[in-house]
N, C-alpha and C positions, 0 to 999 in steps of 0.2 A: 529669756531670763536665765540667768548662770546660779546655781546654787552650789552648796559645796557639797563633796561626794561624802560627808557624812551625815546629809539630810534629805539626799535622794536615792529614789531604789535604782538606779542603772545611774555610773556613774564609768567612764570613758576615759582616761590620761595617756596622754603621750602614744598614741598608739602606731605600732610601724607597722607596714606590711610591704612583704615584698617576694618577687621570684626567686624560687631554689635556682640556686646556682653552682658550679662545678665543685668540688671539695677543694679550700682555699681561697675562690672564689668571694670580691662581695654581693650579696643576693642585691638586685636591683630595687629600689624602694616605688613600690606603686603607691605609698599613703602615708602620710609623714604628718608625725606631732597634732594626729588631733585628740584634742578632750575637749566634753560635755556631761551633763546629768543633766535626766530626765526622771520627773518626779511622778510619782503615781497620781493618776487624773491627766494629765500633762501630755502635750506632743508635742514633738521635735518634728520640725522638717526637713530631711537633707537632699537637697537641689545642687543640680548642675548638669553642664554638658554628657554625654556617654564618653565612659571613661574619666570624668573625672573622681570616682574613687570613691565614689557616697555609696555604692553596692558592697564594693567591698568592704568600706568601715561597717556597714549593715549585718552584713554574712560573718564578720570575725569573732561578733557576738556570742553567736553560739558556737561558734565552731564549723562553721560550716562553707570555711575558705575552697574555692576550686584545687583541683590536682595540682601541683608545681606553685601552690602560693601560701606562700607562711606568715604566721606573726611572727615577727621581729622583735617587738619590744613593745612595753605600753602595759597599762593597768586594767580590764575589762572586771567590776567589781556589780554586782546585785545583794543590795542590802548587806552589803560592805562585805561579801562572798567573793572573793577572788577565783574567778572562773578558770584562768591560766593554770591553775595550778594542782586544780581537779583530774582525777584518773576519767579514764573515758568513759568507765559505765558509769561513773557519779555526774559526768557533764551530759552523757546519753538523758540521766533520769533529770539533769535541770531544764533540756530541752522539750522533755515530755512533760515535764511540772510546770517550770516557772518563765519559761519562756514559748513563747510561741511564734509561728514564723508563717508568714501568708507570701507565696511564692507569685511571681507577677504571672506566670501562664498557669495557671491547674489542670489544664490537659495533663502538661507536661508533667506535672508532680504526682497526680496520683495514679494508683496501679490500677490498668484496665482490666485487672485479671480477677479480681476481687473486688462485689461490692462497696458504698460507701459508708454503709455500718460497718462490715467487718473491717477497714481501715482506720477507722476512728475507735471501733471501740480496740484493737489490737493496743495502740497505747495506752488507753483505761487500762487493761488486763497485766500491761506489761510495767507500767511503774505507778500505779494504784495497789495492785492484785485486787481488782474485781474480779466476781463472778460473771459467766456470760450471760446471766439476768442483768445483773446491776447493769454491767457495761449498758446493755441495750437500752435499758432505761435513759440513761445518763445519753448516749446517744441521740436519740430521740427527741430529749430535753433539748439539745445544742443546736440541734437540725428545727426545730420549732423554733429556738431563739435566733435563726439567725434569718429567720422569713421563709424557708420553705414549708410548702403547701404539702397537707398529709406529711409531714417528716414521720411516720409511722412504714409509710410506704415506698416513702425514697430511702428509707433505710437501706433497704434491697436491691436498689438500682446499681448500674453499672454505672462506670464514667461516662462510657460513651450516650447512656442515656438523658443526660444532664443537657440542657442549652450554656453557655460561656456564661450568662449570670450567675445559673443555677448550682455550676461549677465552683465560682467565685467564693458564692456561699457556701458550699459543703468543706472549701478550704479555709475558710475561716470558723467552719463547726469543728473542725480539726484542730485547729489552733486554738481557740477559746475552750476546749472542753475539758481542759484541766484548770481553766480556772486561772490563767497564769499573772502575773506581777508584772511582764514587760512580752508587750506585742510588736515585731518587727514587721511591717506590711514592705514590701520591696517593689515597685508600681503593681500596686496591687487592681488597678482600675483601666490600666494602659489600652488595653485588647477588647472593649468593651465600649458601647455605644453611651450616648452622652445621659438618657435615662435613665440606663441601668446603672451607671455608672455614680449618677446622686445618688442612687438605692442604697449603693453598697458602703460611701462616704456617710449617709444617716445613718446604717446599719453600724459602723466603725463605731460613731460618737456614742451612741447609744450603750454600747456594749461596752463602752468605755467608762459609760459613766456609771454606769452597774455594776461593771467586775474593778471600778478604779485603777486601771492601768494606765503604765507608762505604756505609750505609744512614739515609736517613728516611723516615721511614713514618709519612706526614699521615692522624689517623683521629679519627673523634667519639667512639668507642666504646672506653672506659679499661681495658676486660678486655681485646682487643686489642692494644692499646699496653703492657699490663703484661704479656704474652706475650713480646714483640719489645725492648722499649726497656731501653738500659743508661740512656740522658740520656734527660727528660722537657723539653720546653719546652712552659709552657702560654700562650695566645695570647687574647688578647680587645679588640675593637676596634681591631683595628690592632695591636696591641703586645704583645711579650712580656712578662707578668706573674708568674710562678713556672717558674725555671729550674735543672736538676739532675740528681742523681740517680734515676733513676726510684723506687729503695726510700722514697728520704727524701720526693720529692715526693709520693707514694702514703701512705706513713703517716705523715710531718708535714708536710702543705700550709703553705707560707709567704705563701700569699694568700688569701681570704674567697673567691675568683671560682672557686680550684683545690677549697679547701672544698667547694665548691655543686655543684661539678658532681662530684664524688667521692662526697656523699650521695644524689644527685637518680640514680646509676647503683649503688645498694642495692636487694636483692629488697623487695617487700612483706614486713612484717614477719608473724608469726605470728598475731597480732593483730589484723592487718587492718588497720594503721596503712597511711597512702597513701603516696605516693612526695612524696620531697623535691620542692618546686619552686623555683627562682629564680625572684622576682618581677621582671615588667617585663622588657625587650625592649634588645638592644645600642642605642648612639645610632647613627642614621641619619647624621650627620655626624661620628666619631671628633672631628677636630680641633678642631670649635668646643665640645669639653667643655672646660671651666676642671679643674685639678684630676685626681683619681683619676676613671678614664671609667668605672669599676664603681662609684663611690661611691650613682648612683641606686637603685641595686639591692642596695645591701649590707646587711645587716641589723648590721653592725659602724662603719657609718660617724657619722664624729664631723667635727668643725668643722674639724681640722688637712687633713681629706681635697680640701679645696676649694682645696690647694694645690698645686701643679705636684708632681706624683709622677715620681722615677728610681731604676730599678734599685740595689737597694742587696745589701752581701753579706749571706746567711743562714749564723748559726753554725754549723748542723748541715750545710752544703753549698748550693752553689748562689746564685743570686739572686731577689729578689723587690722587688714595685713597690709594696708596701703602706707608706703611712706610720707603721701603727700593730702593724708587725709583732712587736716587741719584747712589746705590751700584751694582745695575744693567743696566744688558746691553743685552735689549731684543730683542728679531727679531720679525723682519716684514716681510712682502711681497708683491709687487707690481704685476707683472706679473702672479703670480698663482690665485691670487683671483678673 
């Protein structure tokens, strides 16, 4: 569901991203023209292949693009807050307040060198100014809130003493313990068995519905995404191409790309039928495609495709970037995803 960005708290327009490029240079665009808002209570899901650009639109949020990759252009606004336009220790203290970020490895994100209290509570201390009572307290709190056992005691643990769930969780006590307005989970579930992995997707909702946040939740895997997601945006080459309600995107795909990867994520059939595949590989350069950038790979594609494709409305809800959305008639799937 599309609202307008002056009724939600995270609202997204036109957004570019692209590589730094030589001086004169133009920076190559890895993410082109998307917007969305997401309302507090609310999740967005953004799906697609690796590499099609749903991390990166996730990570531009805060700020937190890789080395060599810039915004370009585009509006990133919370609570009608223009983020772009913020000094860095005022976007530093949005990222410690009102936003929060759950990184898909926690190994990898937190510091083995220092406790998981003193990590967590460092941000209390540093854009709260708590005391290192209060912190701990408040600490504590978040590590209880988020299901660890004794969180009094794992306060004091290391990383390395944590199991990949237990992980999971102490990175989403990180994130949650300010309290914040918009939660970015980035495959937050990826690395993690199919048990633990419900845990931490009930743990989301819950917390969701408590603290009322906006939620996105970037993942490859559509039975995930149809757990969590009220909006679905799906993402390919850079660009948003089937944008919506999750119900309607799931069982009436408005794009051939949403199609494909909706059948190609069906069990084996009874039969022994194999798994769907999309033929052929994203373009390695997005921008120098002419035309629809899924067209090489479409099994739907006609001559009109070769022409500059934009987001158009779908009558059942949402948008899509299909020229020949009208002439088709795609399937979905409820039940299998």
């Amino acid at each position: 569901m599309t609202t307008s960005a002056a009724t939600s708290t995270l609202a997204v327009e036109n957004l570019m991203i692209g590589l730094d490029r030589a001086k004169g240079d133009q920076p190559r665009r890895l993410v082109e023209g998307v917007s969305f808002t997401v309302e507090r209570g609310r999740t967005l899901g953004l799906v697609g292949e690796s590499g099609s650009g749903k991390s990166l639109t996730c990570m531009a949020i805060p700020g937190l693009l890789p080395r060599g990759v810039q915004r370009l252009g585009g509006s990133i606004t919370v609570d009608g807050v223009e983020l772009g336009g913020l000094a860095s220790d005022e976007l530093e203290r949005v990222r410690g307040t009102e936003i929060g970020v759950v990184f898909q490895e926690p190994m990898s994100s937190l510091n083995p060198a220092f406790t998981i209290g003193d990590q967590i509570a460092a941000r209390l201390r540093r854009h709260e100014g708590l005391s290192k009572k209060e912190a701990r307290l408040r600490v504590v709190d978040a590590l209880g809130a988020v299901g660890i056992p004794r969180p009094d005691l794992r306060a004091d643990a290391y990383p390395f003493e944590l199991s990949g769930g237990m992980s999971q969780r102490a990175m989403i006590a990180m994130a949650i313990v300010g309290r914040p307005k918009v939660l970015l989970a980035d495959e937050p579930t990826t690395a993690l068995d199919v048990t633990v992995q419900a845990q931490i997707l009930t743990l989301l909702k819950k917390l969701q519905e408590e603290l009322e946040m906006a939620i996105i939740f970037v993942s490859h895997d559509l039975g995930v995404v149809k757990e969590m997601a009220d909006d679905i945006a799906v993402m390919y080459a850079g660009q948003m191409v089937d944008h919506g309600p999750a119900d309607r995107v799931l069982a009436k795909p408005a794009h051939p790309y949403t199609e494909g990867l909706l059948l190609a994520s069906r069990p084996r059939g009874a039969g022994g039928d194999g798994l769907f595949v999309i033929p052929g590989a994203p373009p390695s350069d997005p921008g120098a495609v002419a035309g629809c950038r899924f067209a090489p790979r479409c099994r739907y594609a006609a001559e009109e495709c070769t022409a500059q494709t934009a987001l158009r409305p779908v009558a059942a809800a949402g948008q899509s970037r299909c020229t020949r959305l009208v002439d088709l008639d795609l399937q979905g799937v409820n039940s299998h995803v």
